[in-house]
C-alpha positions as CSV (number, residue, x, y, z in Angstrom):
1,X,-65.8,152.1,72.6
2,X,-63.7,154.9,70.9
3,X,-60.7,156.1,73.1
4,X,-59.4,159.9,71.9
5,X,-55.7,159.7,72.2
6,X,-55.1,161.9,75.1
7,X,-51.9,163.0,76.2
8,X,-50.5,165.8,79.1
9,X,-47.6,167.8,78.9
10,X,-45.5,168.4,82.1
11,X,-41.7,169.1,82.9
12,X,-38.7,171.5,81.3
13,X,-37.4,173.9,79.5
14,X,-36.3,174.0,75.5
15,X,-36.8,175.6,73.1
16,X,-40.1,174.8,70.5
17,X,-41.0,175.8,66.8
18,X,-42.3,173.2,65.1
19,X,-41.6,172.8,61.1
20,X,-44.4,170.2,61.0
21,X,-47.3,171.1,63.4
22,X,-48.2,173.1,66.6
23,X,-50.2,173.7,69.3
24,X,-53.7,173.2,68.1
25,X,-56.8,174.7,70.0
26,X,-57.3,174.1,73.5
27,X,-58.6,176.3,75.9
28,X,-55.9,178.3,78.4
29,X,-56.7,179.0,81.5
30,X,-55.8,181.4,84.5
31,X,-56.8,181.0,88.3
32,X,-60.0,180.1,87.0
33,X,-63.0,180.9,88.6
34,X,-65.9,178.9,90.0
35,X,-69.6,179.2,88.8
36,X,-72.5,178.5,90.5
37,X,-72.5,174.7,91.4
38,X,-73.8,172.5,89.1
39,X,-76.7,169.3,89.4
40,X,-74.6,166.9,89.0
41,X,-76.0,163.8,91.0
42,X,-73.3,161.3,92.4
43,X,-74.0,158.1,91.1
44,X,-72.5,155.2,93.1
45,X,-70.4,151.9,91.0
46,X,-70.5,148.7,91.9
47,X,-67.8,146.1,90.8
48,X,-69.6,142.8,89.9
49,X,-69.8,141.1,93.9
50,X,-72.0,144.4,94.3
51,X,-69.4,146.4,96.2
52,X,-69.3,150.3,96.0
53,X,-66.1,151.4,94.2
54,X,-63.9,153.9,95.6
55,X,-62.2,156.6,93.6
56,X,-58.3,156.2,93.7
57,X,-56.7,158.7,95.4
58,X,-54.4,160.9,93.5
59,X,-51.6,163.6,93.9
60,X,-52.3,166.9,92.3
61,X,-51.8,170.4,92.4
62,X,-53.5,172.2,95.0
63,X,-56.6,174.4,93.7
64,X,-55.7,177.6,95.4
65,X,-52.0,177.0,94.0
66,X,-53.1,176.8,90.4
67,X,-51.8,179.1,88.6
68,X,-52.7,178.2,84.5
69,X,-54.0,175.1,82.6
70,X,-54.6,173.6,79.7
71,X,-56.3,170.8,77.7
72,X,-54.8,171.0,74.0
73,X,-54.5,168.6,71.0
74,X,-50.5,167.9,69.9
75,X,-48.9,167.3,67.1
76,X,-45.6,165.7,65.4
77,X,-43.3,169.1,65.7
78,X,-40.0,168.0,63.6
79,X,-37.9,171.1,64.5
80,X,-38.1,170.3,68.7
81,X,-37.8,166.8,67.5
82,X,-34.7,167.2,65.6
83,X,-33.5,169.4,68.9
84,X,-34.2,166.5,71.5
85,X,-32.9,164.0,69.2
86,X,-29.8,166.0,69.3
87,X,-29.6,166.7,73.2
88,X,-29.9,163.2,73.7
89,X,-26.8,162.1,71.7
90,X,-25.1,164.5,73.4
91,X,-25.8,163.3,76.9
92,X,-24.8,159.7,75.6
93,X,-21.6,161.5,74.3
94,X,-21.1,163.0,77.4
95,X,-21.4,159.1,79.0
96,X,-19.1,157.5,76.4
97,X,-16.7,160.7,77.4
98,X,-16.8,159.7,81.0
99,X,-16.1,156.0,80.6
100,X,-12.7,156.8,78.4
101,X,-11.4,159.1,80.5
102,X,-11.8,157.0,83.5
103,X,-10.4,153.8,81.8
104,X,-7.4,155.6,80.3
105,X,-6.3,156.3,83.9
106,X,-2.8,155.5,84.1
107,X,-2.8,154.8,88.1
108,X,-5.8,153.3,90.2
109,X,-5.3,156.1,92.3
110,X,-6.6,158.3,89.6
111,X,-8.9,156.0,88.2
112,X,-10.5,156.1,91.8
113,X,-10.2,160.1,91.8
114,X,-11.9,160.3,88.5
115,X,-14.6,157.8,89.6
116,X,-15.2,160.5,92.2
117,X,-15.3,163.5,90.3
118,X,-18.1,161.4,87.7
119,X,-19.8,160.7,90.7
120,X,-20.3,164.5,92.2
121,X,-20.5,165.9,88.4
122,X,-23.9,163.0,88.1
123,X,-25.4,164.4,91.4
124,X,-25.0,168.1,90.4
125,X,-26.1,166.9,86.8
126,X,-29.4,165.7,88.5
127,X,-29.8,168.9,90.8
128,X,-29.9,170.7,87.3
129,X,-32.3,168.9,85.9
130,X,-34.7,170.1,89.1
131,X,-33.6,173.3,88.4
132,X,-34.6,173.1,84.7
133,X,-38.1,171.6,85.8
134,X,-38.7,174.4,88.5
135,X,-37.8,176.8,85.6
136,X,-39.8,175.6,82.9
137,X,-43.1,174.6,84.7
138,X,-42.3,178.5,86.2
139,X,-42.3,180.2,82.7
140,X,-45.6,178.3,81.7
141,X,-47.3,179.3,84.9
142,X,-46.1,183.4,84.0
143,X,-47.4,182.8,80.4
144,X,-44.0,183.2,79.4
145,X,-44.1,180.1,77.1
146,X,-46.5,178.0,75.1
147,X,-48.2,175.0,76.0
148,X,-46.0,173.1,73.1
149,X,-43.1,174.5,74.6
150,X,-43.1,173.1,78.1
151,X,-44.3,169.8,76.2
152,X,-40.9,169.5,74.7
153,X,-39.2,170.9,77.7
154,X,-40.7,168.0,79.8
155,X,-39.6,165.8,77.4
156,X,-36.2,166.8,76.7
157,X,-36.0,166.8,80.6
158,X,-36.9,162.7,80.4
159,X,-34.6,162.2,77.7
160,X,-31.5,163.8,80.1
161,X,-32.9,161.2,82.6
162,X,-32.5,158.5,81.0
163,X,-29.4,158.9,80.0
164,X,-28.0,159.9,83.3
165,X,-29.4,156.9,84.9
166,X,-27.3,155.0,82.3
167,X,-24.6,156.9,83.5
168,X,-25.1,156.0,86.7
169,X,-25.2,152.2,85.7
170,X,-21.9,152.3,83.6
171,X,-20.2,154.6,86.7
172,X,-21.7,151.7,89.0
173,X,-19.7,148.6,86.4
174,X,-17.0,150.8,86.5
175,X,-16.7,151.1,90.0
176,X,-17.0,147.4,90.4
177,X,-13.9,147.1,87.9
178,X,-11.5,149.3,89.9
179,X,-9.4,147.9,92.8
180,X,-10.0,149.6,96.2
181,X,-12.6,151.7,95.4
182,X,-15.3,150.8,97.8
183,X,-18.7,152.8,96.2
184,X,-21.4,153.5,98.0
185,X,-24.2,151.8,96.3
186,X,-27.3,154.0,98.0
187,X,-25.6,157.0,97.0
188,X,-26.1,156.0,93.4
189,X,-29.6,154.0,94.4
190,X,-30.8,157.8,95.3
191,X,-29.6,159.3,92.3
192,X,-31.4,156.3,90.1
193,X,-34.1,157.0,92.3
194,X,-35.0,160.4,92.0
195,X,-34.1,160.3,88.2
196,X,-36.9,157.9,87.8
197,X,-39.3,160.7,88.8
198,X,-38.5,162.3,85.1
199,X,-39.2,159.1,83.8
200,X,-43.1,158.4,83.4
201,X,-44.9,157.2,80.5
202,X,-47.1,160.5,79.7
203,X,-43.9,162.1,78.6
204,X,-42.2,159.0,77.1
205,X,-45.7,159.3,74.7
206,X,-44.7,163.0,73.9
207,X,-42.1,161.8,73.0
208,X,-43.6,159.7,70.2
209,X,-46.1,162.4,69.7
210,X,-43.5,164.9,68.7
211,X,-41.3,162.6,66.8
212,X,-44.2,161.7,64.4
213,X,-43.9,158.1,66.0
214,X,-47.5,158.6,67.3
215,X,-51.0,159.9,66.2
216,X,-51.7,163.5,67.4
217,X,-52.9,163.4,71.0
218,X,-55.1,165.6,73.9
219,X,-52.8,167.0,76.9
220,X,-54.3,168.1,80.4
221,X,-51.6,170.3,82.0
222,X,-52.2,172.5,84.9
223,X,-49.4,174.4,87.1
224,X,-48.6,176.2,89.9
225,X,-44.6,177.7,90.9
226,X,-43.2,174.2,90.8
227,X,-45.2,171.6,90.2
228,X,-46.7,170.3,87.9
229,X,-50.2,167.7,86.6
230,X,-50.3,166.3,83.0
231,X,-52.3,163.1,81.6
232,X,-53.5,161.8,78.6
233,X,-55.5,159.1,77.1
234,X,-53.9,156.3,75.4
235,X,-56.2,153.6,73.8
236,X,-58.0,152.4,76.7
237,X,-56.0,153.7,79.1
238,X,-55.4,157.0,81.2
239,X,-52.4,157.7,82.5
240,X,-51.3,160.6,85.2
241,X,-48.4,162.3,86.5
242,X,-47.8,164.5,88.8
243,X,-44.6,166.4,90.6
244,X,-45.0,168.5,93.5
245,X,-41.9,170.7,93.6
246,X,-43.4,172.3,96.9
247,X,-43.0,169.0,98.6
248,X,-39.5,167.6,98.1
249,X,-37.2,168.4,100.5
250,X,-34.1,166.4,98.9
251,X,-32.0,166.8,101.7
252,X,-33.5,164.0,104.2
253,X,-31.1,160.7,105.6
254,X,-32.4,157.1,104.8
255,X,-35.4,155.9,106.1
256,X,-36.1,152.4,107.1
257,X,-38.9,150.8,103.8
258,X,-41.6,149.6,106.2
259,X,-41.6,154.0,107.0
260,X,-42.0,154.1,102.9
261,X,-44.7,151.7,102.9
262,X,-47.0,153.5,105.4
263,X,-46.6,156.5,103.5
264,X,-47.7,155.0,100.5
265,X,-50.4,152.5,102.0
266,X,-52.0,156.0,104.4
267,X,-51.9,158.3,101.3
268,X,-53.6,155.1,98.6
269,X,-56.1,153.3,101.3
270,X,-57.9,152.2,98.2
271,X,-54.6,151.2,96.3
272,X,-53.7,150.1,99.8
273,X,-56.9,147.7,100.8
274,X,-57.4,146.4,96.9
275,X,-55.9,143.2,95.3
276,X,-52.4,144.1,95.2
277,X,-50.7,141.3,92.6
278,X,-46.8,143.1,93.3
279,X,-45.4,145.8,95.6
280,X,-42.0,146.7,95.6
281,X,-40.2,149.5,97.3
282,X,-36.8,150.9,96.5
283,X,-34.4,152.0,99.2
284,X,-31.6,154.3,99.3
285,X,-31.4,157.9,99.6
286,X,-33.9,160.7,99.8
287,X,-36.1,159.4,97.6
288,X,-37.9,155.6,97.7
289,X,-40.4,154.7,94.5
290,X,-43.1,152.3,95.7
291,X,-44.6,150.5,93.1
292,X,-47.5,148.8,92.9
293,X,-49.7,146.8,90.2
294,X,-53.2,146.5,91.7
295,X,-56.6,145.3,90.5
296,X,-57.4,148.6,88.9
297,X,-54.1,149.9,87.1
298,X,-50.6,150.3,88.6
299,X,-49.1,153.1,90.6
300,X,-45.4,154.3,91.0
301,X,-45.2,156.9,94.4
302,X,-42.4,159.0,95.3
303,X,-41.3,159.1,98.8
304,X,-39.4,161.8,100.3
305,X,-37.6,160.7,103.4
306,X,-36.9,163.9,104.6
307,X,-40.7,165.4,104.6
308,X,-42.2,161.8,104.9
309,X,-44.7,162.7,102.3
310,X,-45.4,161.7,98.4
311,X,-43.8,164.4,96.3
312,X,-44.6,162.6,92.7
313,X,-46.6,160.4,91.0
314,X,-46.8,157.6,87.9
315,X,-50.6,156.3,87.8
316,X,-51.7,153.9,85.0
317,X,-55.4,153.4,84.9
318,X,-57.7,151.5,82.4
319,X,-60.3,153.5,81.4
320,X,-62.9,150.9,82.8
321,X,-61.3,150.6,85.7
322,X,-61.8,154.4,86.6
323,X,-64.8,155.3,88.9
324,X,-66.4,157.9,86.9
325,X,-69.2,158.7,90.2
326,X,-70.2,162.5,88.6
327,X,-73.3,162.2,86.1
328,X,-75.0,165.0,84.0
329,X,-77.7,164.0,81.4
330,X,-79.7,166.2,79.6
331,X,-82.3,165.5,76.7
332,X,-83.4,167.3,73.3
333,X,-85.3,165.5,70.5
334,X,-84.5,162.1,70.1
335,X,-81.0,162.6,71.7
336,X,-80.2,161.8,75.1
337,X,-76.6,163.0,76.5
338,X,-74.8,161.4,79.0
339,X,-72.1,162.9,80.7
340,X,-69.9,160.4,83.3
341,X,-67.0,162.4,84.6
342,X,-64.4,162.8,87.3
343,X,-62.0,165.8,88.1
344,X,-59.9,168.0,86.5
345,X,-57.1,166.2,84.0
346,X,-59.5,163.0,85.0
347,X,-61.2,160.7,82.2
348,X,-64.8,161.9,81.0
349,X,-67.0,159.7,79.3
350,X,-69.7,160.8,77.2
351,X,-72.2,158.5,75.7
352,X,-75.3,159.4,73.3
353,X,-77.9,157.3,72.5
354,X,-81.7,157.4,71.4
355,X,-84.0,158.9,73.8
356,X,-86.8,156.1,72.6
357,X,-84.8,153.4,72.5
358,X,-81.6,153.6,74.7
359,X,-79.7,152.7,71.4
360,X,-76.3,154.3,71.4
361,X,-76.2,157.4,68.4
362,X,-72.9,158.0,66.1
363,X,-72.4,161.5,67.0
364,X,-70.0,164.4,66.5
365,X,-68.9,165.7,70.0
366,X,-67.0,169.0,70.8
367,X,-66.2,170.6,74.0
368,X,-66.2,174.5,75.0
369,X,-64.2,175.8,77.8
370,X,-64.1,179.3,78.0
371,X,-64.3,182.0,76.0
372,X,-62.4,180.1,73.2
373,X,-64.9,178.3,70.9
374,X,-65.6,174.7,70.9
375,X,-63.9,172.1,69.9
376,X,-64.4,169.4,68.2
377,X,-63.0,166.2,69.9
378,X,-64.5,163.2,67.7
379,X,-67.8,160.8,67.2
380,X,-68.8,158.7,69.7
381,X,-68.6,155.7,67.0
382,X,-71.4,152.6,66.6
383,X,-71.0,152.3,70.5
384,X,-72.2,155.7,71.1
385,X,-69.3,156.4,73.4
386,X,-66.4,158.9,73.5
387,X,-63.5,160.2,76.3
388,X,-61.9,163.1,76.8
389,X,-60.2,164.6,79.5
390,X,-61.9,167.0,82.3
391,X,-60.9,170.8,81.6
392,X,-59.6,172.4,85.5
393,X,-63.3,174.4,84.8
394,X,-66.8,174.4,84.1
395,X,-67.3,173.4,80.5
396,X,-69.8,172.6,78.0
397,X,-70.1,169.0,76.0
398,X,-72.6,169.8,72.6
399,X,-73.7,166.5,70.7
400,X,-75.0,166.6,67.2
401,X,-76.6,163.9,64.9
402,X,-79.2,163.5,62.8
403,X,-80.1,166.8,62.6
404,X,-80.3,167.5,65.9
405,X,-78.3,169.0,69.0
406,X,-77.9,168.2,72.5
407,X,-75.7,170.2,75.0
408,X,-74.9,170.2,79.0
409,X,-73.0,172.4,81.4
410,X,-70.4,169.8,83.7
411,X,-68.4,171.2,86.4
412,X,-64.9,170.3,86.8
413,X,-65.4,168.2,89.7
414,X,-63.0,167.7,92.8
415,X,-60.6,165.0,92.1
416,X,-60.0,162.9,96.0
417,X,-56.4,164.3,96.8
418,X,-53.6,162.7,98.5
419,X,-53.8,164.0,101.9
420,X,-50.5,165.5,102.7
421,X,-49.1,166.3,106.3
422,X,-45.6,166.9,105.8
423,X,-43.0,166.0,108.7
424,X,-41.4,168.8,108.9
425,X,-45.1,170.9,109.4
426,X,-44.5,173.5,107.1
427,X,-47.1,172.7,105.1
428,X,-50.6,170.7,104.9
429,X,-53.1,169.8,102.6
430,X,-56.2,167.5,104.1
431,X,-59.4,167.0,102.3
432,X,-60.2,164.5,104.2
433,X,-60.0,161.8,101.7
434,X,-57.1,159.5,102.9
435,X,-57.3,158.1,105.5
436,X,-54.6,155.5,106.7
437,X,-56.2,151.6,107.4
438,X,-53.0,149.4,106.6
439,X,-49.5,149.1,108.3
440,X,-46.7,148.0,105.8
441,X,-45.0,145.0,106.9
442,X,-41.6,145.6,108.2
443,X,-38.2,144.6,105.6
444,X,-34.4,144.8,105.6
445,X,-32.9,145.2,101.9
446,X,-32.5,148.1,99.3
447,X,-35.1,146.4,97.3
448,X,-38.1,144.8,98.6
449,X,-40.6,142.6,96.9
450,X,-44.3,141.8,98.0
451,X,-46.9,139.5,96.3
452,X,-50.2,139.5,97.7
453,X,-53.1,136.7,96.7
């Protein structure tokens, strides 16, 4: 099997020229609209005791609330990469600067005072970094900046994250250090907790991407006002995140983790009711990460304990794992085209083989989505097989080998959305596709471990 590197762009503002390479192809797309529904027979999977697989649930934009998308090849840009190296020795700069000045205190009094000021100067450094993802994923949505731009805005975002949560760790030794100074820990748990949002491993690939550390790679993005879907394809992997700015409240008091926990376990009943080797949940603040590693990938949910609702998303699936239940085949010649896919940003398989003899066929695949022209996305290989990821429209995979070419027309597909009912009942979203069959077991702790067998 031959996985195209995929990857998905998602979060902030900065600036992006590249000296080295740019935005390549890719089809943009606005509001799109919806064609005429396409055959496209559900086909049921079985895991190997004969049981039909579910699809995973996952958190997405809303269709209605779309407002542009894109699926685009990246490449190595050296001038952004030069610029988010240099952000991020400033924010380290900024962390060494904060350490000195509160060890240089001459009193403990004004050690404790500075402590205080780091503290409140972190949170409103955090509150900007919302601000800077609201305005980014914003401008993309207006057209008001490239594809490659919000790339390395969403990774310069991540950067800033991670070195404010080592800010936070050094303000926490500090604290520790300082005579009288009693900190409150779940203050800083929240603001480690809702920096960890920033954090997720399609942009920490972008990363890579841009710095040249990584081979050129496919992005889904797609956008409404304030949130925000990207994923990729990594090896034999896909990997999703999402952020629903519309969601978060940020202003919520702590919630008990057990209320975490059925959040998690009514929004993922198939997560939820799978083999789950490790859960753990996170306390402390508005925001509580649930994490768990499951039979079928891993999955890092945001709580908000002020809405009661997920508000982002980490998923990490292997590509075999991923119940592809959509199927379009179509034949010409000797070529037969198979087309296994799942929703928009989701993994899509395409296969060709020998009409005859069900051999698989080495052939050059490229995909058309709109009105740009089509594009070429690889060979299928000696096993006949080749992913991509699902345009948020109706799109057209062509085949060609030996002579010959085979084409068919696959609808995005509807991916199976969290169901989201938030507390506070200013909004809801219900597909119908969650539905809550496990209770969390009840903990005490800011941290909480569960194995299950």
């Amino acid at each position: 099997m031959r996985a195209l590197p995929v990857l998905v762009a998602a979060l902030l503002l900065s600036s992006a020229v590249g000296a080295a390479g740019g935005l390549a192809g890719g089809a943009t797309e606005r509001s799109a609209s919806r064609p005429a529904a396409i055959d496209a027979p559900v086909v049921a999977q079985t895991d190997g005791n004969g049981t039909t697989l579910q699809q995973i649930n996952v958190l997405d934009v809303p269709p209605e609330s779309v407002e542009r998308s894109t699926v685009a090849e990246h490449y190595v840009d050296l001038g952004p990469a030069v610029g988010l190296s240099t952000n991020a020795t400033t924010a380290r700069l900024r962390t060494l600067a904060m350490v000195e000045r509160v060890e240089r205190a001459d009193t403990t009094e004004l050690r404790r005072e500075r402590l205080r000021t780091a503290i409140e100067e972190l949170e409103a450094a955090v509150d900007d970094l919302d601000r800077r993802q609201t305005a980014a994923v914003g401008a993309y949505s207006r057209d008001e900046i490239t594809g490659q731009e919000l790339l390395v805005a969403l990774v310069d975002i991540s950067i800033t994250a991670q070195e404010l949560n080592d800010r936070r760790s050094r303000l926490e030794e500090l604290a520790a250090d300082t005579s009288g100074f009693d900190i409150d820990r779940g203050r800083l748990a929240s603001i480690g907790n809702r920096l960890s949002a920033f954090e997720g491993p399609v942009r920490a690939h972008a990363r890579s991407v841009l710095g040249g550390e990584a081979e050129p790679h496919r992005f889904y993005v797609a956008t409404s006002a304030e949130s925000v879907t990207v994923s990729t394809i990594i090896g034999d992997t896909y990997y999703r995140e999402a952020y629903r700015g519309d969601l978060r409240n940020g202003a919520g008091d702590a919630i008990e983790l057990e209320v975490a926990l059925d959040i998690v376990a009514t929004s993922y009943p198939v997560i939820w009711n799978t083999t789950r080797e490790q859960t753990q949940v996170f306390g402390g603040g508005e925001t509580y990460p649930v994490r768990i590693g499951h039979s079928r990938g891993d999955l890092t949910a945001f709580v908000d304990s002020n809405a009661r609702v997920v508000y982002a998303e980490h998923q990490r699936r292997p590509l075999d794992t991923v119940v592809r239940d959509q199927r379009i085949e179509r034949t010409a010649g000797s070529l037969r085209l198979v087309v296994n896919h799942t929703y928009p940003g989701g993994p899509v398989q395409i296969r060709v083989v020998d009409e005859a003899t069900g051999d698989p066929v080495d052939a050059a695949v490229a995909v058309k989505a709109g009105p740009t022209p089509p594009e070429s996305i690889g060979s299928t290989g000696d096993d006949g097989t080749v992913w991509t990821l699902s345009p948020n429209r109706q799109y057209t995979v062509t085949a060609e080998a030996r002579g010959e070419n085979v084409s068919a027309v696959v609808p995005p597909g509807v991916p199976p959305r969290v169901a989201v009912t938030p507390a506070s009942g200013n909004a809801s979203e219900n597909d119908g596709n969650a539905t809550p069959t496990a209770t969390a077991t009840p903990m005490d702790g800011a941290v909480a471990d569960l194995y299950h067998p």
